[in-house]
C-alpha positions as CSV (number, residue, x, y, z in Angstrom):
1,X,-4.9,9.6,-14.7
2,X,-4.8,9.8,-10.9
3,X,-2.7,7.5,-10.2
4,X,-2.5,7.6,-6.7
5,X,-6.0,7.2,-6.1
6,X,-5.7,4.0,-8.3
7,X,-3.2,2.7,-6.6
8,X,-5.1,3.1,-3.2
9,X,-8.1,1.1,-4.4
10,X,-5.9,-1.5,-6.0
11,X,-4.5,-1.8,-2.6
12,X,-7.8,-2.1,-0.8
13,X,-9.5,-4.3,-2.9
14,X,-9.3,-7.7,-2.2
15,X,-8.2,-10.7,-4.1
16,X,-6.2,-13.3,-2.7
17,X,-4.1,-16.3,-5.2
18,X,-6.8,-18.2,-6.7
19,X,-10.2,-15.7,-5.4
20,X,-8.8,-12.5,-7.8
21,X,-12.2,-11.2,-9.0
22,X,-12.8,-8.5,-6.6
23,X,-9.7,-6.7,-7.9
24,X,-9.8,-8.1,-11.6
25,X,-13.1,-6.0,-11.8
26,X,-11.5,-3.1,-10.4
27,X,-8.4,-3.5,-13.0
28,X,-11.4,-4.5,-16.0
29,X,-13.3,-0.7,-15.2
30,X,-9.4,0.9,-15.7
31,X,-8.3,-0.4,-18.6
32,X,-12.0,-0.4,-20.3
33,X,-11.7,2.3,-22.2
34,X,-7.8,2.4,-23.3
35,X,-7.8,-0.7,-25.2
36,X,-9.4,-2.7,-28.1
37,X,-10.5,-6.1,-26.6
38,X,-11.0,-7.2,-23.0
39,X,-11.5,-11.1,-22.0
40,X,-10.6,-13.1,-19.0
41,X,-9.1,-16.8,-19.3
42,X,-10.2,-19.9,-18.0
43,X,-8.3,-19.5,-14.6
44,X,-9.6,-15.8,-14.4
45,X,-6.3,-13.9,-15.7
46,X,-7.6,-10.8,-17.3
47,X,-6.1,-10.1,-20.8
48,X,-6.5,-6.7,-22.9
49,X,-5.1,-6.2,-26.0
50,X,-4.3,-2.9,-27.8
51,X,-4.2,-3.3,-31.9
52,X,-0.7,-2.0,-33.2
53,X,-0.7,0.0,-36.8
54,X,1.5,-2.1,-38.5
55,X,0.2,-4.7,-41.2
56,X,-1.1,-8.4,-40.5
57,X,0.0,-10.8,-39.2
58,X,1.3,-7.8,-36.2
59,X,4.0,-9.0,-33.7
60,X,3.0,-9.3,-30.2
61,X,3.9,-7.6,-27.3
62,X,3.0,-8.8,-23.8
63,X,3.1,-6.5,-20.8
64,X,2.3,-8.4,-17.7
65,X,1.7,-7.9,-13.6
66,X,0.2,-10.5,-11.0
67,X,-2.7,-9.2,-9.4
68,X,-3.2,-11.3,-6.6
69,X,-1.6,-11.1,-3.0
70,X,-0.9,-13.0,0.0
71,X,-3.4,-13.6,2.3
72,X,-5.1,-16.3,4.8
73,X,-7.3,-19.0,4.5
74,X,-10.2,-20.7,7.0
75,X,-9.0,-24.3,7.6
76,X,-11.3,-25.0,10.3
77,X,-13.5,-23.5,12.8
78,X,-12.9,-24.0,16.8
79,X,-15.2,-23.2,18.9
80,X,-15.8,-19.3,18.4
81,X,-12.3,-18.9,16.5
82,X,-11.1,-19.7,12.9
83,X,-7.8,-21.7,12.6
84,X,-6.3,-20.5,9.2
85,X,-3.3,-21.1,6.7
86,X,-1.6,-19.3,4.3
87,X,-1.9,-18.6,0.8
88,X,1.3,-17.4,0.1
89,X,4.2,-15.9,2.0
90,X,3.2,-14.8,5.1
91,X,5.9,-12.8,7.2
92,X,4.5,-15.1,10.5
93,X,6.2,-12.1,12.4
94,X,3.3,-9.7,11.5
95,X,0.7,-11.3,12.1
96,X,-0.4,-11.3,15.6
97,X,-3.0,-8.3,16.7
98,X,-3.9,-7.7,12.6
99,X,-7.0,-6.4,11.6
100,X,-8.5,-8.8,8.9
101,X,-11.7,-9.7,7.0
102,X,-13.0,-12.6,6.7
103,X,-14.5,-12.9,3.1
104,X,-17.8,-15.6,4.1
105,X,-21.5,-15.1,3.2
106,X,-20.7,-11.7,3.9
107,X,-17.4,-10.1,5.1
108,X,-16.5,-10.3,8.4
109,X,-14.3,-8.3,10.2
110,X,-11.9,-9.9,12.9
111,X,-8.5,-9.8,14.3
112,X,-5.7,-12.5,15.1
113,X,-5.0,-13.6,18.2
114,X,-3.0,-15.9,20.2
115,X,-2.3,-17.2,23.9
116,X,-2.1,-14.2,26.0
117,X,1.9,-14.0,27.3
118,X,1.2,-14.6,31.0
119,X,0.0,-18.3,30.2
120,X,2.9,-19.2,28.1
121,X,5.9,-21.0,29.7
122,X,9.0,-18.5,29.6
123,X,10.2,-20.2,26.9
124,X,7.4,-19.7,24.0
125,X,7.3,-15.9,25.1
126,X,10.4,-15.2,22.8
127,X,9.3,-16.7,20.1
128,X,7.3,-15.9,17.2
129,X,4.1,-17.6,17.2
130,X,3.4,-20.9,14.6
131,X,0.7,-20.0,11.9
132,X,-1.5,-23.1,13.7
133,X,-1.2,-21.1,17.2
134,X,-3.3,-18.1,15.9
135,X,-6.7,-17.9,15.9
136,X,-9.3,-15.0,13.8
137,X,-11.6,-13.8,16.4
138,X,-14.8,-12.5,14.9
139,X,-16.8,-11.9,17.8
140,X,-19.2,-14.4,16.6
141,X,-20.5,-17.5,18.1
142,X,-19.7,-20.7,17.3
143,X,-23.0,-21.4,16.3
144,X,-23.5,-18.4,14.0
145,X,-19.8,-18.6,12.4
146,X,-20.5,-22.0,11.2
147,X,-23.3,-20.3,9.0
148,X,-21.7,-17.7,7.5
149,X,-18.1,-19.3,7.3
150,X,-16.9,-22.1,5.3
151,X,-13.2,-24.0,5.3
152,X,-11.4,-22.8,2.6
153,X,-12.5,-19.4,3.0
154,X,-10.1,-16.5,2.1
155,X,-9.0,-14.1,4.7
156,X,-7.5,-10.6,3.6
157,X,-5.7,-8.0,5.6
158,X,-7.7,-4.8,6.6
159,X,-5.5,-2.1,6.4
160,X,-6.1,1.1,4.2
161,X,-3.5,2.7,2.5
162,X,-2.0,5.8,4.2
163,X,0.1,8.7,2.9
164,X,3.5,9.0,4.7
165,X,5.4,11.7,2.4
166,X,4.7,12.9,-0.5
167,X,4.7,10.4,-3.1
168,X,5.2,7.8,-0.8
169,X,2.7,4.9,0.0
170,X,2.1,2.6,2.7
171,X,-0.6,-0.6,2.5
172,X,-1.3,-3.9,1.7
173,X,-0.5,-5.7,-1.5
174,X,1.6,-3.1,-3.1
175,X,3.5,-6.6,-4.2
176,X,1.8,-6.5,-6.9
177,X,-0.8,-3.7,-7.1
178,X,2.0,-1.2,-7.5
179,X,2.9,-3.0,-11.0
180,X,-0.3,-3.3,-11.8
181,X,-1.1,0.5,-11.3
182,X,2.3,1.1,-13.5
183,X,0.3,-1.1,-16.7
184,X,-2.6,1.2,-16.2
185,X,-0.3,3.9,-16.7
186,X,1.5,2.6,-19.8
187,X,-2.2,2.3,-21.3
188,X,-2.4,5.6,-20.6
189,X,0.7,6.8,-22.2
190,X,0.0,4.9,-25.0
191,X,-3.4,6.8,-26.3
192,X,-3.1,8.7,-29.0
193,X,0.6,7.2,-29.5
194,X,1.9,4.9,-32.7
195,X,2.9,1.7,-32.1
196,X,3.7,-1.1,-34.4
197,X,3.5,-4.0,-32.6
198,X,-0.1,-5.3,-30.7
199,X,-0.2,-4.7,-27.0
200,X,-1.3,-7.8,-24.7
201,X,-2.0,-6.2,-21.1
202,X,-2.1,-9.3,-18.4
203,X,-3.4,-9.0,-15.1
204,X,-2.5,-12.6,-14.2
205,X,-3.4,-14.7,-11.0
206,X,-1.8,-17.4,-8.7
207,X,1.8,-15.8,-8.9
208,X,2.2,-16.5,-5.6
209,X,1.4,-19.7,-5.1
210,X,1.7,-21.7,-8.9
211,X,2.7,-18.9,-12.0
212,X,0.0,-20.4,-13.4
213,X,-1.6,-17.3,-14.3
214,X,1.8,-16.4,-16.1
215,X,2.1,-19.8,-18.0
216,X,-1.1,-20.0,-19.2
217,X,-1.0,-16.6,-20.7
218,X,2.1,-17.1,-22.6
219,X,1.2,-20.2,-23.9
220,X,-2.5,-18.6,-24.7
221,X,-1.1,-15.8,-26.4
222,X,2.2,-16.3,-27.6
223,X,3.9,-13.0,-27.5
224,X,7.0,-12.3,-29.5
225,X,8.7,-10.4,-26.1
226,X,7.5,-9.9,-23.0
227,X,8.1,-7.4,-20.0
228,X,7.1,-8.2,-16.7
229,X,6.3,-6.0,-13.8
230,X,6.9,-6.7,-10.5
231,X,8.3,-5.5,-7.2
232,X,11.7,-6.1,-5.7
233,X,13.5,-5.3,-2.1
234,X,14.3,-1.5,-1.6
235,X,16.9,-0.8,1.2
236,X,15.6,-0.3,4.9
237,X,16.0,-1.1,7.9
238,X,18.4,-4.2,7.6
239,X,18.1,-4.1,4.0
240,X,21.5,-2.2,2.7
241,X,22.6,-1.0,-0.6
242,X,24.4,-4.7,-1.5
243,X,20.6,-6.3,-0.7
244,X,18.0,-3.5,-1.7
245,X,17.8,-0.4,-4.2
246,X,16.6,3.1,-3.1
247,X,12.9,4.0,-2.7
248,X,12.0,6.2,-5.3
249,X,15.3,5.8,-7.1
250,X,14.3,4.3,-10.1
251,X,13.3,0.6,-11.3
252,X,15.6,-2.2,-11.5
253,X,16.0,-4.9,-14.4
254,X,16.9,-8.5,-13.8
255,X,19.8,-9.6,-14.7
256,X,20.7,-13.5,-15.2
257,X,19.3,-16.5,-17.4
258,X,15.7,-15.3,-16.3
259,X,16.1,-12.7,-18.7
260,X,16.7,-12.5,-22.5
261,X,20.3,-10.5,-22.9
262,X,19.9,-8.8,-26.0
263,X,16.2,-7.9,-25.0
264,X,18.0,-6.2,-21.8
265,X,20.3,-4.4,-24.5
266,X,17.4,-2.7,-26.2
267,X,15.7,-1.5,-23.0
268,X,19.2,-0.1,-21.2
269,X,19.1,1.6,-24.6
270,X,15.6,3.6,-24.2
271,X,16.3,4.1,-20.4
272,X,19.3,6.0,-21.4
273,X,18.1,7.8,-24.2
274,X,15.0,8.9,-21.9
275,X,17.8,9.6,-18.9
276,X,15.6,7.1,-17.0
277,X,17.8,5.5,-13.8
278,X,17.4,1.9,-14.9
279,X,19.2,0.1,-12.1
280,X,20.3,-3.3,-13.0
281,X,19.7,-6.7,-10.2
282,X,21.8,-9.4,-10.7
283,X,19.6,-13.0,-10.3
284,X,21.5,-16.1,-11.0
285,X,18.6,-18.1,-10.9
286,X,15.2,-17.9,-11.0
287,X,13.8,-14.3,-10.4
288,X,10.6,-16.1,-8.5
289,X,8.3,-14.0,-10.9
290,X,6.0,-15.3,-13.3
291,X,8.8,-14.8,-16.1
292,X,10.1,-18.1,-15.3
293,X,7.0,-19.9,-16.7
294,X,6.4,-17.0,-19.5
295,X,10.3,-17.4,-20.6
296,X,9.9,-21.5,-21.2
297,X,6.2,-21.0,-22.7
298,X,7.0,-22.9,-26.3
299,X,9.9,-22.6,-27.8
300,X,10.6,-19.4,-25.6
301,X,9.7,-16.1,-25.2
302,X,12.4,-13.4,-24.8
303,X,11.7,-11.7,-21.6
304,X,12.5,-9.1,-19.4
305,X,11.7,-8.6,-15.7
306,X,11.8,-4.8,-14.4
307,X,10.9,-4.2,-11.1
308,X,9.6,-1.6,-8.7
309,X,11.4,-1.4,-5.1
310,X,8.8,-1.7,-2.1
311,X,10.1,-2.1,1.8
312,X,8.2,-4.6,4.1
313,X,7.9,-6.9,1.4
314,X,5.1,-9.7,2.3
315,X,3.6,-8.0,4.8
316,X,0.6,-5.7,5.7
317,X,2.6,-2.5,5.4
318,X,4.5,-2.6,2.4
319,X,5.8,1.0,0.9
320,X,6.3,2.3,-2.7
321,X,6.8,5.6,-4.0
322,X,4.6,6.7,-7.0
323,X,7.9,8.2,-8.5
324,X,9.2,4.6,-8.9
325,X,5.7,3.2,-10.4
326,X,5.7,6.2,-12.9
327,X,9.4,5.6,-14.3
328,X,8.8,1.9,-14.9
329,X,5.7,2.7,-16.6
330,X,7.6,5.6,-19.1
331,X,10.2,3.3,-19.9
332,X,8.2,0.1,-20.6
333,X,5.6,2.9,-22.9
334,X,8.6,4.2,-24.7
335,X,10.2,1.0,-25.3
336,X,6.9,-0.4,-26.8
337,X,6.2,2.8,-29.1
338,X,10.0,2.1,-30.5
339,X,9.4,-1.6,-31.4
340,X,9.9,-2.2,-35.2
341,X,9.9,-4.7,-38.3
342,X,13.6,-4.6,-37.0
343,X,13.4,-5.8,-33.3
344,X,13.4,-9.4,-33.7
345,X,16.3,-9.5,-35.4
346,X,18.6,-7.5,-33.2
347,X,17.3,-9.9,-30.5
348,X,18.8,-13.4,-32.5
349,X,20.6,-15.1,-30.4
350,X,22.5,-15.8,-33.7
351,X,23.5,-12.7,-35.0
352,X,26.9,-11.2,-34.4
């Protein structure tokens, strides 16, 4: 598998919370192929399940990543410009002089503007501009716009991902196409391989907005443990060791009532015994991933969150290192391999 070259057109493809096909197709061709069943849900999460080799009823294992990213929306057209709002967290910092496309009858590409300085009273000059002071400039006429654009059209960044040092990548929507990537890669690892337990793939939507796309799988599905992948703050500039882990360092795992303790036991365990850095992130509350609505699916789900460090989270330029994607994915491969008639138990929150 190349995974860089996934990762690159996981990045460029577009798919905004709640308008994920483009990339869902992209992730369907992938993963057709290295599993047994494909089928997407009602809200358009895209499940694929891999049969285990142990007898029926099999227990179930769910390996999940959001596939949709932050982005912009049309909320109404002036004149020759688009007013917009977010879908998501936008870093409002970023946005001014970006390269978008607007996704309408067909895609449009435009940039965000604002008030030029010398018109702005010395006071707004310092300041970051509001969301509803920018404008999408298409080069279109008002006239022609209104044909092609609607309100509540989505609104993705245009930048394509660029190489800055060996295995490191910069580009759009790494939060969460880098985790997705990694699930394509524990498919991978996983041909040819025994495993037990069935393997549930998710490529879920509306992380960033709702978790819907993480609660309606769980409660669709109803795994016996879950892992989910996702990103989480690597140190930068203003980022230090006590806020962010190191870039290409190794993965973290969650730690706090987010997470399932015993379930974190078993996969310190496999990171060790694979001499995998497995960094642990305390979280005293919710992690803000979709494991907070797979945990309290039912009568709950043991779960575990392991993350991938990016910099420039929530913005255009976002950074991961392959390294990074390629350790989570080992680990989460190995620890699904080593699952048992046996796991469950050592995960009772009775036992001794």
């Amino acid at each position: 598998m190349d995974l860089r070259q996934h990762l690159i057109e996981l990045s460029e493809t577009p798919g905004i919370s709640g308008y994920e096909r483009p990339v869902r197709e992209v992730v369907r061709a992938a993963w057709e192929g290295l599993v047994d069943e494909i089928t997407v849900d009602g809200m358009g999460t895209l499940l694929a399940t891999k049969f285990g080799t142990g007898e029926e009823p099999r227990r179930k294992m769910l390996v999940s990543a959001h596939m949709d990213e932050i982005g912009l929306m049309v909320s109404r057209i002036d004149g020759d410009f688009l007013r917009v709002t977010n879908v998501g967290g936008i870093d409002r910092r970023v946005l001014l002089s970006q390269p978008v496309i607007v996704h309408g009858k067909r895609p449009l590409p435009g940039l965000i503007g604002s008030r030029p300085p010398h018109v702005l009273p010395a006071a707004e000059r310092k300041k970051v501009p509001a969301l509803e002071d920018l404008v999408v400039d298409t080069g279109l006429r008002e006239a022609e716009l209104r044909e092609l654009v609607k309100i509540g059209t989505p609104i993705t960044f245009d930048l394509s991902p660029r190489e800055l040092n060996g295995d490191t990548l910069t580009g759009k929507a790494m939060d969460n196409r880098a985790s997705l990537a990694a699930v394509t890669q524990i498919l991978h690892e996983l041909q040819g391989r025994s495993h037990e337990w069935d393997v549930l793939a998710a490529a879920t939507v509306q992380e960033e907005v709702t978790l819907g796309g993480g609660q309606t799988i769980a409660w669709r599905t109803q795994p016996d443990i879950a892992i989910v992948l996702d990103v989480t703050y690597a140190q930068g500039n203003g980022v230090g060791e006590d806020e962010g882990f190191k870039l290409g360092g190794g993965p973290t795992l969650i730690i706090g009532p987010n997470a399932h303790p015993r379930l974190l036991n078993l996969i310190r365990e496999k990171a060790e015994s694979l001499e995998i850095d497995l960094h642990p992130e305390p979280m005293p509350r919710s992690s803000g991933t979709e494991a907070w609505a797979i945990q309290i699916s039912r009568d709950g789900v043991p779960t575990a969150i392991i993350s991938i460090p990016i910099r420039n989270m929530h913005t255009p330029v976002e950074i991961v290192t392959l390294k990074d994607i390629r350790r989570a994915a080992r680990l989460t491969a190995e620890f699904i391999a080593s699952l048992d008639d046996t796991t469950l138990d050592r995960l009772s929150l009775d036992a001794e």
